[in-house]
C-alpha positions, 0 to 999 in steps of 0.5 A: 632433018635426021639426026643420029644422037648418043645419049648419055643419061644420069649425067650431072648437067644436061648438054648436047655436043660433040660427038661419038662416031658420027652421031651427036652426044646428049648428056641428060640428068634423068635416068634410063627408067620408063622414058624419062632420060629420052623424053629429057634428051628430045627437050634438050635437042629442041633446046640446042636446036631453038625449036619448039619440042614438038619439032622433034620426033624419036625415029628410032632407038626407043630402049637404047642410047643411040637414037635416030630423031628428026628435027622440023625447020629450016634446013638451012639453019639445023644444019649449021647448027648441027655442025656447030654442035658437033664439033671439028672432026 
């Protein structure tokens, strides 16, 4: 499944939810320094999505705060629980 997250690092907790636009919000601890807050944002979707790490994959938006990720799984269930995640419009 693809999903479009917005991450948000040097935050004081690591969380994911809710949403900016369309795309679902990653608070990371790490800062934006040689990969480190989206190699922290890809461990926290893996959390929040109950798969392994290796399960998901950057798509697009190495160097930026929007990215593009793709999580393996059963459809079914990452997709209920990217709608939990996200919230109500």
């Amino acid at each position: 499944m693809r999903v479009a997250i917005r991450v948000k690092p040097g935050s004081t907790r690591t969380s994911v939810g809710g949403r900016h636009g369309a795309a679902l919000v990653v608070t990371v601890t790490a800062r934006a320094v040689d990969g480190k807050a989206t190699e922290a944002a890809l461990r926290a979707v893996a959390d929040a999505f109950a798969v392994k790490r290796r399960a998901v994959t950057l798509v697009a938006g190495a160097a930026s705060r929007d990215k593009v990720i793709d999580i393996d799984g059963e459809a079914g269930a990452l997709s209920a629980r990217r709608d939990a995640l996200l919230g109500p419009l």
